[in-house]
N, C-alpha and C positions, 0 to 999 in steps of 0.2 A: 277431380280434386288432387290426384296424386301428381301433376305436371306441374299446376301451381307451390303445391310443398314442397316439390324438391328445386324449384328455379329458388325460393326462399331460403332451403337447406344452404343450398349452395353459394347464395350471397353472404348467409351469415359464416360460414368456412371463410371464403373469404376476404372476408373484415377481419375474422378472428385471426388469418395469418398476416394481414397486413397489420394488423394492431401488432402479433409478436414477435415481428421481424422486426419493424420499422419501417425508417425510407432515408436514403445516402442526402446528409445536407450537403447543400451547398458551399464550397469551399471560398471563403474569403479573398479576394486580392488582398496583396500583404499591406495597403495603405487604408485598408478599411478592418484590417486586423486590430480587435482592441479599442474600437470605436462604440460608444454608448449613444444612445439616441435620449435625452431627457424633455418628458413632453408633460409635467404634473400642470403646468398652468400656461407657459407660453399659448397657446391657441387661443386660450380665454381672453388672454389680453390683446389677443389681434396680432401675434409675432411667430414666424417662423419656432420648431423645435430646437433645441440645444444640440448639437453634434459636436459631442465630447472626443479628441482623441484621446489615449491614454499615453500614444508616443511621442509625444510633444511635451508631457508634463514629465512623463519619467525619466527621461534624459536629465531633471533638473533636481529632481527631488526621490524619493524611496517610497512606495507601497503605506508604511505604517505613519508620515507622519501627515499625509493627506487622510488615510482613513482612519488611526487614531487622534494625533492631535487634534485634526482639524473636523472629525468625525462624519464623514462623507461614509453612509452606508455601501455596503460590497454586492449589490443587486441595484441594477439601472431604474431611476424613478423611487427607491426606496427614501431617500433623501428629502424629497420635497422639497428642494430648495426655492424658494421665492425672489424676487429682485428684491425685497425689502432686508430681505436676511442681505443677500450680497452686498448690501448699501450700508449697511450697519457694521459689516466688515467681518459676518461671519461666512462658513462656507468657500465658496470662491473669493469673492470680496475679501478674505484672509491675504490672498497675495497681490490679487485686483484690484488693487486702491487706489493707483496713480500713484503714488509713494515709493514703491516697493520697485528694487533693480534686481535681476538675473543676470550676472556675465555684463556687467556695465550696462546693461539694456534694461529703459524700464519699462514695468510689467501694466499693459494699458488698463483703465481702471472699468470693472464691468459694467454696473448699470447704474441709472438716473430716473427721477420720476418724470423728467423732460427731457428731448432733446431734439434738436436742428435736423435737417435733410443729410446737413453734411456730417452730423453727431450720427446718423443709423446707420456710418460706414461702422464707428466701431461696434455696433448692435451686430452687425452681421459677420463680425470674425466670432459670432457663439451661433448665433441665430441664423440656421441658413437651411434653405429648403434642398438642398440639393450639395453633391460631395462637390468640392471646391478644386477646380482642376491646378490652380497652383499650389493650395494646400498639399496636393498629391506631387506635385514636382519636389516641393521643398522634403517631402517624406523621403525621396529614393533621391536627392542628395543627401539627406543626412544617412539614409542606411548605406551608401555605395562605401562608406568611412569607418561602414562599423565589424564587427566580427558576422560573417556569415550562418545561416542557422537556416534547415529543410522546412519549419513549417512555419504556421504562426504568421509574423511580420517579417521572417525571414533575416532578423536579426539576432543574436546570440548576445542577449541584453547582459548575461552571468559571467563571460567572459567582456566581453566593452567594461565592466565596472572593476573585474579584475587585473588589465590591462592601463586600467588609469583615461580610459576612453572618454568615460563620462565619469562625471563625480559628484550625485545624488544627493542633496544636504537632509540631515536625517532632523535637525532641529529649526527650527522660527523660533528669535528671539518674540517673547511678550506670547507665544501660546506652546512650546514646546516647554518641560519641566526638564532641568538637568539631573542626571540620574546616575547612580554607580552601574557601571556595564555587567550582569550578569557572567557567569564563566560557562564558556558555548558549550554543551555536549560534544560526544563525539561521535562519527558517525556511527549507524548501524542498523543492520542489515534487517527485510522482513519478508518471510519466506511466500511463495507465492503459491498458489495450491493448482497450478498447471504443471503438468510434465513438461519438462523442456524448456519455459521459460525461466530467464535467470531471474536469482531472489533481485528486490530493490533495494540499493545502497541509499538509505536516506543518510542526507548531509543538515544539521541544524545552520553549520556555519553558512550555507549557500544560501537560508531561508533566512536567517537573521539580518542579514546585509541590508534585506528591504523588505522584512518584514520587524524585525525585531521577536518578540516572542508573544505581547500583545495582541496582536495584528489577529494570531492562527489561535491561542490559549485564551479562554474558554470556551469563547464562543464558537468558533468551528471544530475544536478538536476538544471535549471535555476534559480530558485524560493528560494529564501531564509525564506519565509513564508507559512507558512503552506495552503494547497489547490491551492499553486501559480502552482505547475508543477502537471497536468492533466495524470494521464496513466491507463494504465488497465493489466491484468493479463498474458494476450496476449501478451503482449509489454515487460512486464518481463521477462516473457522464452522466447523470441526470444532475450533479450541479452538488452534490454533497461534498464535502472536507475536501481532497484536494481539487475537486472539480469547483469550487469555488471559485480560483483564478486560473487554475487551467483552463485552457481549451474558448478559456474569453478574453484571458490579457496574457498571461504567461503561458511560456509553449504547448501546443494541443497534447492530450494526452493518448492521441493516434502516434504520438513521438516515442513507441513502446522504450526502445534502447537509452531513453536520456534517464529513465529509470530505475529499468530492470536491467543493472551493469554487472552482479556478480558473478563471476563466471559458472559453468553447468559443472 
């Protein structure tokens, strides 16, 4: 009996270390950085998944007014979105209506309860089973133009918006609300409970840009004052408060130094 308990002993070791280590993910190419897969009903209907980029819409618009105005939840599939909603002109269908121009160019209109052989061309700039090899060309011309950045998409989205690179509309007439602009905080500092590493300079102005203050207040962060919402580092990567957009759309938070800038 005792050879069989301990081959068991020893599998459940380790599991238990592999459970409290982890396992290193897999590191994104930077054209599938920020890329959501949306699958709540496509299949049912007989259609390819949704293959969302994020950098194709952010070059044009800001973080808060697709997911507040336009209210597109912040976890992939949370949305639900339907073609009926898109047709109705909510959701996507807010800017895919055939109506609507970006940059002189108009914005092709998403979905239909019918369409032609040669109509499920436009079906398939959403709906596509597989990554789209010129989708990915047009990605690393547009990054080749833009400010450089280590991880992520390899872009430095915070400086391009700084530089006048790109310039993200933060309102849609007929669904955004015009509003008095809040007076931004100013930065400051939150000390880090590691020896050696520097405290983190948080910036509100850097997060308002494209988030606004909506976006992060109350729902991710309770606290509107500083040391009110309690977390740890642990709770980051697994997807809480700042892990929310980090490490999925905005830069990974393996980025320690974009962070922790104050000096030692």
């Amino acid at each position: 009996m005792r050879r069989p308990l301990f081959v068991v002993l020893v599998l459940l070791v380790g599991v238990g270390v592999a459970w409290a280590s982890g396992t290193k993910k897999r590191k994104l190419p930077p054209y599938e950085f920020g890329g959501v897969t949306i699958n709540n009903y496509s299949q049912q209907a007989g259609m390819p998944p949704v293959v969302f980029d994020h950098w194709v819409h952010r070059q044009y618009f800001t973080c808060r007014l697709c997911h507040v105005d336009i209210g597109f939840g912040m976890t992939a599939g949370a949305t639900k979105v339907r073609a009926m909603d898109n047709m109705k002109g909510y959701y996507c269908g807010t800017c895919h209506n055939g109506r609507m121009s970006v940059n002189k160019k108009k914005v092709f209109e998403a979905c239909a309860k019918e369409y032609s052989r040669d109509e499920f061309k436009r079906c398939a700039k959403c709906h596509a089973l597989e990554r789209d090899a010129a989708r990915e060309e047009q990605f690393y011309r547009f990054a080749d133009a833009m400010p450089k950045e280590r991880f992520g998409n390899g872009i430095n989205w915070e400086k391009a918006e700084e530089e006048g690179l790109i310039k993200p509309l933060d309102q849609l007439e007929g669904v955004s609300i015009m509003k008095a602009k809040l007076k931004v905080q100013q930065d400051f500092s939150l000390k880090t409970k590691v020896e050696g590493m520097p405290d983190i300079i948080f910036s509100h102005k850097k997060h308002t840009v494209w988030n606004g203050c909506e976006l992060c207040h109350p729902e991710i962060f309770i606290g509107i004052k500083k040391g009110t919402s309690k977390y740890s580092m642990v709770e980051l990567f697994d997807g809480k408060y700042c892990g929310v957009c980090h490490d999925k759309v905005a830069f990974p938070q393996t980025d320690c130094l974009r962070c922790h800038t104050k000096p030692v």
